[in-house]
C-alpha positions as CSV (number, residue, x, y, z in Angstrom):
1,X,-122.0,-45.8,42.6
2,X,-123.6,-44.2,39.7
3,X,-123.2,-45.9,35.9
4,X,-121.1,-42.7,35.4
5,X,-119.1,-43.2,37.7
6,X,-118.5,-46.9,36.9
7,X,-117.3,-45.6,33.6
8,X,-115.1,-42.5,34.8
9,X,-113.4,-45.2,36.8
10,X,-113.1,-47.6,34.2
11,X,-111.3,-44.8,31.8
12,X,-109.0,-44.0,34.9
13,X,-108.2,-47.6,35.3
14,X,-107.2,-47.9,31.3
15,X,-105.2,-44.9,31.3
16,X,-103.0,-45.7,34.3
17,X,-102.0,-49.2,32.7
18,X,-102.1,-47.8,29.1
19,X,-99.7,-44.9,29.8
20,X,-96.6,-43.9,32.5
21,X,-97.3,-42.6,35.6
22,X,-96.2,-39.0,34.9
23,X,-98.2,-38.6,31.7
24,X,-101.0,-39.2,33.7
25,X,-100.6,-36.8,36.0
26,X,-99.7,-34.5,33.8
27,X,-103.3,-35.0,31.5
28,X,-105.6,-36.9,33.8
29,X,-105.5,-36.3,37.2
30,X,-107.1,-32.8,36.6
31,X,-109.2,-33.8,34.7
32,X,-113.3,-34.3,35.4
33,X,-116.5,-35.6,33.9
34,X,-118.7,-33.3,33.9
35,X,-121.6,-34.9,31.9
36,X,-122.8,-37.9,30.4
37,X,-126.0,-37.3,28.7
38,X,-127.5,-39.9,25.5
39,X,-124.1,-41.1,23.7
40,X,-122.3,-38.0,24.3
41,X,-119.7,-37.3,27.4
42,X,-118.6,-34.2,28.2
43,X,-114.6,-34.0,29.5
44,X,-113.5,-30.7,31.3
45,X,-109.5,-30.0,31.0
46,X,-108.3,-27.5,32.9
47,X,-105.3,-26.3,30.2
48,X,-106.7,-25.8,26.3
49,X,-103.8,-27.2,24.9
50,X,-104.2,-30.6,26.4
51,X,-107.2,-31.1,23.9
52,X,-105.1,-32.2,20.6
53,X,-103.0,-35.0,23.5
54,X,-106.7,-36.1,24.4
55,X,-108.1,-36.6,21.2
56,X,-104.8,-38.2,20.1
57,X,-104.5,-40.5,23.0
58,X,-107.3,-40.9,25.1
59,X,-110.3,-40.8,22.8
60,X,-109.7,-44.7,22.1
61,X,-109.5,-45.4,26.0
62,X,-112.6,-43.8,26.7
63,X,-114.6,-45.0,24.1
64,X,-114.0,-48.5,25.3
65,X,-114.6,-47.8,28.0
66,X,-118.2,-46.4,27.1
67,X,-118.8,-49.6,25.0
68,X,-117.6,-51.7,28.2
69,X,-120.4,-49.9,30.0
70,X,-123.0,-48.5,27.9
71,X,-122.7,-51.3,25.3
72,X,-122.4,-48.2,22.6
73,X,-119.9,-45.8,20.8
74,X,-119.8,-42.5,22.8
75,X,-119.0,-38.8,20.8
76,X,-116.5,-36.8,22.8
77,X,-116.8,-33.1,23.7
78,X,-114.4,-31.3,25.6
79,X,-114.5,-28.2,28.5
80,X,-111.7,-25.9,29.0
81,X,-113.9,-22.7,30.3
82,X,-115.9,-22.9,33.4
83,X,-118.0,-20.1,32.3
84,X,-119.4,-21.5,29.2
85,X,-120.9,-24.8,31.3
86,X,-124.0,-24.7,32.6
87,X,-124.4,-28.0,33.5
88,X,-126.3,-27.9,37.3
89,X,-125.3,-31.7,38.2
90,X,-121.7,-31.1,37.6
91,X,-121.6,-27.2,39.1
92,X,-119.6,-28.5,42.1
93,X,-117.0,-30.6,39.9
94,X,-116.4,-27.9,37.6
95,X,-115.7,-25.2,40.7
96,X,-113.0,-27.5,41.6
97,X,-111.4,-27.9,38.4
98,X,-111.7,-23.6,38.0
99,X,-109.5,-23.5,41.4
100,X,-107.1,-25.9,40.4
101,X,-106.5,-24.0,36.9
102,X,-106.8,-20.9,38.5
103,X,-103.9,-21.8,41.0
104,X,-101.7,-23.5,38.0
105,X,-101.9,-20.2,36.4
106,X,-101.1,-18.1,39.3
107,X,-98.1,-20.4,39.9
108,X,-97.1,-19.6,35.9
109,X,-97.0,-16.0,36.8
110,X,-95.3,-16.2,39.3
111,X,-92.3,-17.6,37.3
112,X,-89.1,-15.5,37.0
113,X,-89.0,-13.8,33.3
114,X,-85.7,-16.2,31.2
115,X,-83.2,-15.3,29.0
116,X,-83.2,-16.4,25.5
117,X,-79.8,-15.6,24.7
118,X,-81.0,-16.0,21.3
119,X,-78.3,-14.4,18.4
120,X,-80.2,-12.5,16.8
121,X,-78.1,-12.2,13.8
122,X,-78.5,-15.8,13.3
123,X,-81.8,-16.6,11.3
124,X,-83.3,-19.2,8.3
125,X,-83.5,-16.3,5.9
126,X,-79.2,-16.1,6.2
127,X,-78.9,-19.5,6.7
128,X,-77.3,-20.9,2.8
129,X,-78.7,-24.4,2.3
130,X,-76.7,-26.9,0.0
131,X,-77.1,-30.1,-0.3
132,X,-74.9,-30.6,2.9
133,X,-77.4,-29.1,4.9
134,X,-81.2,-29.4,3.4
135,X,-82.6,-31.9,5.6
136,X,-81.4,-30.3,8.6
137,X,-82.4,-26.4,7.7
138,X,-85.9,-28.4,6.7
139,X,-86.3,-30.1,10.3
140,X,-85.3,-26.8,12.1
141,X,-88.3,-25.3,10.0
142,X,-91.0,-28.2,11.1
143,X,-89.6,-28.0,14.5
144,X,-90.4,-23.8,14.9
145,X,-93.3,-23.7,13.5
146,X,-94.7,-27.2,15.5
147,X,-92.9,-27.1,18.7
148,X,-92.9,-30.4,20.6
149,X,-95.3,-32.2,18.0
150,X,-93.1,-33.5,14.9
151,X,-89.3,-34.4,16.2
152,X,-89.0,-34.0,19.4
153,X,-86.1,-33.8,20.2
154,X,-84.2,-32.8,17.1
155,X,-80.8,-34.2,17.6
156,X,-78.1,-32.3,14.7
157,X,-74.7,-33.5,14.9
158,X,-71.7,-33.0,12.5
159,X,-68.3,-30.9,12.3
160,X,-67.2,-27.7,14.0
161,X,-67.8,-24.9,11.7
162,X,-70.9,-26.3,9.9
163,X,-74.0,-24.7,11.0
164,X,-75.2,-26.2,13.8
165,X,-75.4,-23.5,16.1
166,X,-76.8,-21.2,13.9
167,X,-79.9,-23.5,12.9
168,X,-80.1,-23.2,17.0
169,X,-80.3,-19.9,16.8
170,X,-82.5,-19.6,14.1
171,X,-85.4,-21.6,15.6
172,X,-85.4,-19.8,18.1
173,X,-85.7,-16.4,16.4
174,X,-88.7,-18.0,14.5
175,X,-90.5,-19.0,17.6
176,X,-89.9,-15.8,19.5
177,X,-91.0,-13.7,16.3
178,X,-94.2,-16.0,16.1
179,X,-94.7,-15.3,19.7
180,X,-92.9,-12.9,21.8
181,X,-93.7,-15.0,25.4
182,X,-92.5,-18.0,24.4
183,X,-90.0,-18.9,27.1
184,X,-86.6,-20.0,25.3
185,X,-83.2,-21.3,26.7
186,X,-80.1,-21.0,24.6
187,X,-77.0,-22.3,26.0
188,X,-74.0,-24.6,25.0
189,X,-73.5,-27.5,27.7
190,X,-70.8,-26.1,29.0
191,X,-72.6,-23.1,30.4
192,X,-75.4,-25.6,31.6
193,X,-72.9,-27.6,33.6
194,X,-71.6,-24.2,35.0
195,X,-75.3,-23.3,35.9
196,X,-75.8,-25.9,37.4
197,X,-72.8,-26.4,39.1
198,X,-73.3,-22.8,41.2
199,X,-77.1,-23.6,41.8
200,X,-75.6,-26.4,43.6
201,X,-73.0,-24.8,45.6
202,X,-75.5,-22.0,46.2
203,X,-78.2,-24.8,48.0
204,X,-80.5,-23.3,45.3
205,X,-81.6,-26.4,42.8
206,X,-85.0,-25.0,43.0
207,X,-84.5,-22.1,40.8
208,X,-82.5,-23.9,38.3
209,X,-84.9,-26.5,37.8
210,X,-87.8,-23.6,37.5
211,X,-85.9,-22.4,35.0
212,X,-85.0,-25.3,32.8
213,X,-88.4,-27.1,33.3
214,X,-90.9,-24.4,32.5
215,X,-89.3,-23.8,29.2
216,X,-91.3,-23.9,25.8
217,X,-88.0,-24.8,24.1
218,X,-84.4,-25.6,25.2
219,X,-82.1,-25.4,22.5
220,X,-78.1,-27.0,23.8
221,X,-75.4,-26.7,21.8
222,X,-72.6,-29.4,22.0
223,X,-74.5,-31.8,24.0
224,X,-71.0,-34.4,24.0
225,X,-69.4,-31.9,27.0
226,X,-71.7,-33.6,29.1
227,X,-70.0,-36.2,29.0
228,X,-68.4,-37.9,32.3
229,X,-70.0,-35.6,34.7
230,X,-72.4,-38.0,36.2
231,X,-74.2,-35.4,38.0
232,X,-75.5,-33.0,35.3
233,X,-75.9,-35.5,33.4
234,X,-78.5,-36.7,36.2
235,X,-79.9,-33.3,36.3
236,X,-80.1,-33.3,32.5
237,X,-81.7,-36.3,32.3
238,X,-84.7,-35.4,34.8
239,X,-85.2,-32.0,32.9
240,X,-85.4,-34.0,29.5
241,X,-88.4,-35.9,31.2
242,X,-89.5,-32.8,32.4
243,X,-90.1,-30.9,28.9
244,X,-90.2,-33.9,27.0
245,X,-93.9,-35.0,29.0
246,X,-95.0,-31.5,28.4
247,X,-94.1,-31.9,24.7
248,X,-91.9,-28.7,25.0
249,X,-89.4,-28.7,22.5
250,X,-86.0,-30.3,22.7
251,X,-83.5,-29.3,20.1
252,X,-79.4,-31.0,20.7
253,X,-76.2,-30.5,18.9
254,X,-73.0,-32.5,18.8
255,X,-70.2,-32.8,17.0
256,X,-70.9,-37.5,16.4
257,X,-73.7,-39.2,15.9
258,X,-75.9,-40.7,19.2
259,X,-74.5,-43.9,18.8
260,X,-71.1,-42.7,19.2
261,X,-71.6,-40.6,22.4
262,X,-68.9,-41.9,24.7
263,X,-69.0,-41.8,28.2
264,X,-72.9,-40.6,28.2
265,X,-75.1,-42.8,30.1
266,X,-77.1,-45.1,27.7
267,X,-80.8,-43.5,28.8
268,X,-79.7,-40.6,27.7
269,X,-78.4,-41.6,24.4
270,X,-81.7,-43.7,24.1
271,X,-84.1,-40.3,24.6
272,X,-81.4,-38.2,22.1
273,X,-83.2,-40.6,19.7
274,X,-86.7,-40.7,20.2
275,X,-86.9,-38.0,17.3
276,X,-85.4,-37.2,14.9
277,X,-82.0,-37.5,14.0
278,X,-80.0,-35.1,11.1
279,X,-76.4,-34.7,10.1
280,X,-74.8,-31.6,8.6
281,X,-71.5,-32.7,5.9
282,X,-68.9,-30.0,5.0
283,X,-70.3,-27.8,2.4
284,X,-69.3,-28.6,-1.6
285,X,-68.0,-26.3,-3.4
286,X,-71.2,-24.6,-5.1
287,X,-72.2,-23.8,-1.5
288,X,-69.2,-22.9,-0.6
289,X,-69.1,-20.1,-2.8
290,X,-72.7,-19.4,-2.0
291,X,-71.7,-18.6,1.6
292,X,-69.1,-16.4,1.0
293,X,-71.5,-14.4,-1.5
294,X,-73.7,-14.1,1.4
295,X,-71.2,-13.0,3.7
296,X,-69.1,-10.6,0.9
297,X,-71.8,-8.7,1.3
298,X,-71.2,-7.3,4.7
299,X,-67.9,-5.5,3.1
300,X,-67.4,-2.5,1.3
301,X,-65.3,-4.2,-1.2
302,X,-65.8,-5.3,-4.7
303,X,-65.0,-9.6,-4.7
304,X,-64.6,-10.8,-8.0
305,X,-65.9,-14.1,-9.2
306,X,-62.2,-15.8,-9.6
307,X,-61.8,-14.4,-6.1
308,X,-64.6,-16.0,-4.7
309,X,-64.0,-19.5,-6.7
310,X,-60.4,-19.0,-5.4
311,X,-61.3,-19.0,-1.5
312,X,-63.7,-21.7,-2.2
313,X,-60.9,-23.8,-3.2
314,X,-58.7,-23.1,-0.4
315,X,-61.0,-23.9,2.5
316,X,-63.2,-27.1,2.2
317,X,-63.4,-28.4,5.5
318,X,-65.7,-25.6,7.3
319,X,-67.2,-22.4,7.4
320,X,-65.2,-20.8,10.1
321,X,-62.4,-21.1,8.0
322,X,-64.3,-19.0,5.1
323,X,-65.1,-16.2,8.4
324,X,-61.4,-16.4,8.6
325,X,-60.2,-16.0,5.8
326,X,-62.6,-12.8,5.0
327,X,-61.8,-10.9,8.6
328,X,-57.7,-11.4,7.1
329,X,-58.8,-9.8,3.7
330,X,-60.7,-7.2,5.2
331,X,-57.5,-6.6,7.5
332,X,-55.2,-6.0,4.0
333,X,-57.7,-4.4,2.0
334,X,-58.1,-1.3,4.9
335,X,-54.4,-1.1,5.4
336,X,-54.1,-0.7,1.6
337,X,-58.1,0.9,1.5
338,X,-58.4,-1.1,-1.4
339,X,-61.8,-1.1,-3.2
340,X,-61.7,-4.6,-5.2
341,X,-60.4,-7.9,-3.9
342,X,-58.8,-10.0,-6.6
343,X,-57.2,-13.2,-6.2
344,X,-53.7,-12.0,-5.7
345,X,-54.9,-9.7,-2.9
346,X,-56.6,-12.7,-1.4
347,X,-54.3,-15.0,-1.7
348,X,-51.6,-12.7,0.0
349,X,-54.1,-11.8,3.0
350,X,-54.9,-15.7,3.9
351,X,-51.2,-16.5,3.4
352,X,-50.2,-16.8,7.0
353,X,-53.4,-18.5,7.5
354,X,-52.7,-21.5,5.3
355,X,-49.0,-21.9,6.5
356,X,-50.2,-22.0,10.1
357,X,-52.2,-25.7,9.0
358,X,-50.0,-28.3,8.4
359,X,-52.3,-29.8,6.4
360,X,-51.3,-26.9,4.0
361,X,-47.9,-26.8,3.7
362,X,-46.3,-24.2,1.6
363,X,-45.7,-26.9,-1.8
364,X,-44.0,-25.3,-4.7
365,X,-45.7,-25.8,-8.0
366,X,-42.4,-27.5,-9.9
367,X,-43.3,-30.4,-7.2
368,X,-46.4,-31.1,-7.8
369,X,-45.6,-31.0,-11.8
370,X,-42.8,-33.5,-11.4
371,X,-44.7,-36.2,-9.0
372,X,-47.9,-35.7,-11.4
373,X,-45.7,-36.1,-14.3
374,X,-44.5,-39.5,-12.8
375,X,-47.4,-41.0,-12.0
376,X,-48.9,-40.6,-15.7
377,X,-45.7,-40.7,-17.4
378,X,-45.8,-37.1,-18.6
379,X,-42.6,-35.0,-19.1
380,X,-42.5,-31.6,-17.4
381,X,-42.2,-30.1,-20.9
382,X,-45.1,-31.5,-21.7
383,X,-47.2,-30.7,-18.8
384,X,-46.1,-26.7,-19.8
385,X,-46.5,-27.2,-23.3
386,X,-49.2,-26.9,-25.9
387,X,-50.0,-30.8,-26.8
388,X,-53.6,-31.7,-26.7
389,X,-53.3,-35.8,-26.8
390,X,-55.8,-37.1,-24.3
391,X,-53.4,-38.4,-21.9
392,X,-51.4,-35.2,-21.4
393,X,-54.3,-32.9,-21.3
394,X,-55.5,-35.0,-18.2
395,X,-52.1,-34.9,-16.4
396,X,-52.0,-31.4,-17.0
397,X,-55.4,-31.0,-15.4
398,X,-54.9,-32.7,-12.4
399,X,-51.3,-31.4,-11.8
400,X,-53.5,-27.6,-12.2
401,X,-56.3,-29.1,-10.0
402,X,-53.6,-29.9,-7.6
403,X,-51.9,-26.6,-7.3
404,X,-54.9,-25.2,-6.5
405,X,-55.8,-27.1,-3.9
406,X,-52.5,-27.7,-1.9
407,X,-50.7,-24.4,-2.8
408,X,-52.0,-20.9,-2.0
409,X,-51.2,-19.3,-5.6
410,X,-53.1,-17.5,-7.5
411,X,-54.8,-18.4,-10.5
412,X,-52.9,-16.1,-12.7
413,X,-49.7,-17.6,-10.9
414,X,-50.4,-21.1,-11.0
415,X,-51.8,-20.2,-15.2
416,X,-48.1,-19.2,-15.8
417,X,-46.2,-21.8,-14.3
418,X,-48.1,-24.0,-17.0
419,X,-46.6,-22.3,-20.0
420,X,-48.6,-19.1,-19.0
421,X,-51.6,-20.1,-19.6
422,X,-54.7,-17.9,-18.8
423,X,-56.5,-18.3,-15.1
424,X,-59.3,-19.2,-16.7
425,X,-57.6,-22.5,-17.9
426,X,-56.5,-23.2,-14.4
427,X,-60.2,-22.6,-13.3
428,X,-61.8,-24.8,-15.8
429,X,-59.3,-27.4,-15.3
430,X,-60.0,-27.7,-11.5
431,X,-63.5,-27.9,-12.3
432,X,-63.2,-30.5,-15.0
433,X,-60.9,-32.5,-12.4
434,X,-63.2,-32.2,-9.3
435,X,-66.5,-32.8,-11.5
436,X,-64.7,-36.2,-12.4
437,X,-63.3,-37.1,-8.9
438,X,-67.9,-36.8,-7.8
439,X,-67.7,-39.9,-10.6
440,X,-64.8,-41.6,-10.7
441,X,-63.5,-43.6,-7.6
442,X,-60.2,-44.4,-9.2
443,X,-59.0,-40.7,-10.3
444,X,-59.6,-40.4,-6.2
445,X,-57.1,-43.2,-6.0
446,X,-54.7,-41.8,-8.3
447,X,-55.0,-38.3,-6.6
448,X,-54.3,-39.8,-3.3
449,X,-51.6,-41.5,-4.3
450,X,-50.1,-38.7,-5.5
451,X,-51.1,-36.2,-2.9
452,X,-49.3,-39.0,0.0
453,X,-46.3,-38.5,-2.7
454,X,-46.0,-34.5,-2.4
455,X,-46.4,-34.4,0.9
C-alpha cells in the first residue's frame, strides 16, 4: 500500500468516528484523492457546493492526518471539474468520480418540476416591522439570502394574525427572485399530513419523499397540527434529516414556543431547536397604525389620521382583526360611495364586529365614568367639568382612555360625553394614559381593577 494511500485511509478512518454516518455519505464517500505531490494534496468532489462543508469541516481531519503521516502541514486544493485535471496517475480515479456525478445529475433531472405555492403578494418590502417583529423579519432576511448556512432551521412562533405566514411567504419570494430554479415547498401541516396521508393510501411514498427531500427550502406553516399523528410525524422527522444533512433550508411556524409543543415527540422538538429560535408579540400601537397605512392604501378612500388612530385602538390583539375591520368599511363606504372615512363612518362599519367579541361588550360611557369616578374618588361632575387639579385631570384621562378602548365610540362622541370636549382631547388623553401604563406597573393595576369592575 502506497504512503498515499496510508493517508487517504487514515482521513477516512477520522471522518467516520468524527462525524454521523449519513454526513459521510453524503460528503465523503464520493470523494477521491487524486494527488499528493510535495505538501500539497489534491481532493476531487464531485458536487461544487460541497467545497465551503470541506474547508469547514474536513480541512482539520486531513491535515492531521498529513502530519500523522508525512510528519508536515499539508495545503489543500480542491477538484470539482474532470476536465481541468491532468493528472496521468489519477486519470482512472477521476473517470470514476466523472460517472458518479454525471449519474447524480442525470438523476436531478429527472426529478418531477414542484410547486412553490408561494403568495406572491406576500414579500419583505410589505412586510411593517415594529418592534414586535424586528428580530424575526431580520432572521427571515439572513435565512433567504444564506439558505441552510446561518439558522437552520428558523423556528417563528407566536399568535394567529401576527405575521408568521407572511415572513414564509416572503422568503420564499426572495429566494425564487434570486434564483428562479430554486426548488421551494410552501405548505401549512395540515396539507402535509393530507399529502401524505393519500401517498400512503395510494402505495406511492416514493414520490412524496422525492418531493419533500430534494427541496432547496421547505417552508411549514403551523408545525403544532402535527401533533398526535405518530405517523407523519415519523415521515416528518426522516425528511427533516433528509434536508437538514444537505443543509437545505428549514423554516417552521407555530403558534407556542418548542418547549411547549405538546404531544410532539421530543426528537422532533430537539431538531426545531438546533437553529434559531424567534417570537413575533402583538403589534403596539405605532405599528399598528403603520399597518393599516400600508394596507389603506389599497382603497379608493381618503382615511383620516383620527380614523386610523381610532381603529388602532379598537383592535390590539392581531392583524387579522385590522383586515377585518377594513373589508367592513370598505363594505359601508360602497353602499354609501363614500369618498372619506372618518371615525364615525368607521366606527359604525366595525360595529357588528366588536359586539360579536365578548371581550367587547357594548359598555355605555356613564359606566365607565361612574366606576372610574369610584375608584379615584372623583364625582361625575367633575369628571365632565372644567377643573384642572392633578387628581381629577388623571381620572378624567383614564375614564377617556377607557372609553376608547372598551367602547366602540367615536372620538367626537366619547369628547362630548366629557362636557364636549374636542376629539383631540380624547386622543391626547388616551395617549397620555397608555404612554404611562409602558411605565407604570401600578396605573396597570388600577386599570385592571377597574376594567374587572365594568365588566
Amino acid at each position: 500500500m502506497s504512503q498515499e494511500q496510508v493517508f487517504w485511509n487514515r482521513f477516512i478512518e477520522l471522518a467516520h468516528t468524527t462525524f454521523k454516518q449519513s454526513i459521510y455519505d453524503f460528503y465523503v464517500a464520493d470523494a477521491r484523492l487524486l494527488e499528493l505531490e510535495g505538501n500539497q494534496v489534491t481532493i476531487f468532489l464531485n458536487r461544487p457546493f460541497k467545497k465551503d462543508f470541506w474547508v469547514k469541516n474536513f480541512e482539520e481531519l486531513l491535515r492531521a492526518a498529513g502530519f500523522e503521516i508525512y510528519g508536515e502541514l499539508l495545503t489543500i486544493q480542491y477538484q470539482v471539474s474532470e476536465n481541468n485535471y491532468q493528472s496521468s496517475s489519477s486519470q482512472s480515479q477521476v473517470n470514476t468520480v466523472a460517472e458518479k456525478e454525471n449519474n447524480t445529475v442525470n438523476q436531478q433531472n429527472y426529478l418531477q418540476p414542484v410547486r412553490s405555492d408561494i403568495k406572491s403578494q406576500y414579500t419583505f418590502t410589505n412586510f411593517v416591522q415594529g418592534d414586535n417583529n424586528q428580530f424575526a423579519k431580520a432572521a427571515a432576511l439572513a435565512v433567504s439570502d444564506n439558505l441552510g448556512e446561518l439558522y437552520n432551521p428558523l423556528f417563528i412562533f407566536g399568535g394567529p394574525g401576527l405575521g408568521k405566514t407572511h415572513l414564509l411567504n416572503a422568503i420564499g419570494n426572495k429566494v425564487l427572485a434570486d434564483n428562479p430554479q430554486a426548488r421551494i415547498k410552501y405548505v401549512s401541516s395540515e396539507t402535509f399530513i393530507n399529502e401524505f396521508l393519500e401517498h400512503l393510501r395510494l402505495n406511492d411514498m416514493e414520490t412524496f419523499k422525492k418531493t419533500y427531500r430534494n427541496l432547496d427550502l421547505l417552508l411549514i406553516d403551523d408545525i403544532q397540527s402535527l401533533r398526535n399523528k405518530a405517523s407523519t410525524q415519523e415521515e416528518f422527522f426522516h425528511t427533516f434529516n433528509a434536508l437538514h444533512e444537505k443543509n437545505k433550508q428549514i423554516v417552521l411556524t407555530s403558534d407556542r414556543n418548542p418547549d411547549y409543543l405538546d404531544n410532539l415527540e421530543e426528537r422532533l422538538v430537539t431538531r426545531f431547536k438546533w437553529g434559531l429560535t424567534s417570537e413575533i408579540t402583538p403589534p403596539d400601537f405605532e405599528t399598528r397604525i403603520a399597518i393599516l397605512r400600508n394596507k389603506c392604501e389599497n382603497y379608493p378612500y381618503e382615511f383620516t389620521d383620527d380614523t386610523l388612530s381610532y381603529l388602532a385602538g379598537q383592535f390590539d390583539s392581531n392583524v387579522r382583526d385590522l383586515e377585518g375591520a377594513l373589508k367592513d368599511i370598505n363594505l359601508l363606504a360602497t353602499m354609501r360611495q363614500l369618498s372619506e372615512i372618518t371615525v364615525d363612518v368607521a366606527a359604525e362599519a366595525i360595529r357588528s364586529r366588536k359586539q360579536t367579541n365578548p371581550q367587547n361588550q357594548v359598555i355605555p360611557i356613564e359606566r365607565i365614568q361612574s366606576e372610574v369616578g369610584n375608584f379615584y374618588g372623583v364625582s361625575l361632575k367633575e369628571l365632565k367639568g372644567a377643573k384642572r387639579v392633578q387628581h381629577i385631570v388623571h381620572a378624567r384621562q383614564v375614564a377617556m382612555y377607557l372609553a376608547r378602548e372598551l367602547t366602540d365610540n367615536s372620538l367626537p362622541k366619547i369628547g362630548k360625553e366629557f362636557g364636549n370636549r374636542d376629539h383631540t382631547t380624547v386622543m391626547h388623553a388616551y395617549n397620555k394614559i397608555k404612554t404611562m401604563l409602558a411605565e407604570d406597573d401600578n396605573l396597570e393595576i388600577e386599570l385592571t381593577t377597574i376594567k374587572n369592575k365594568i365588566r
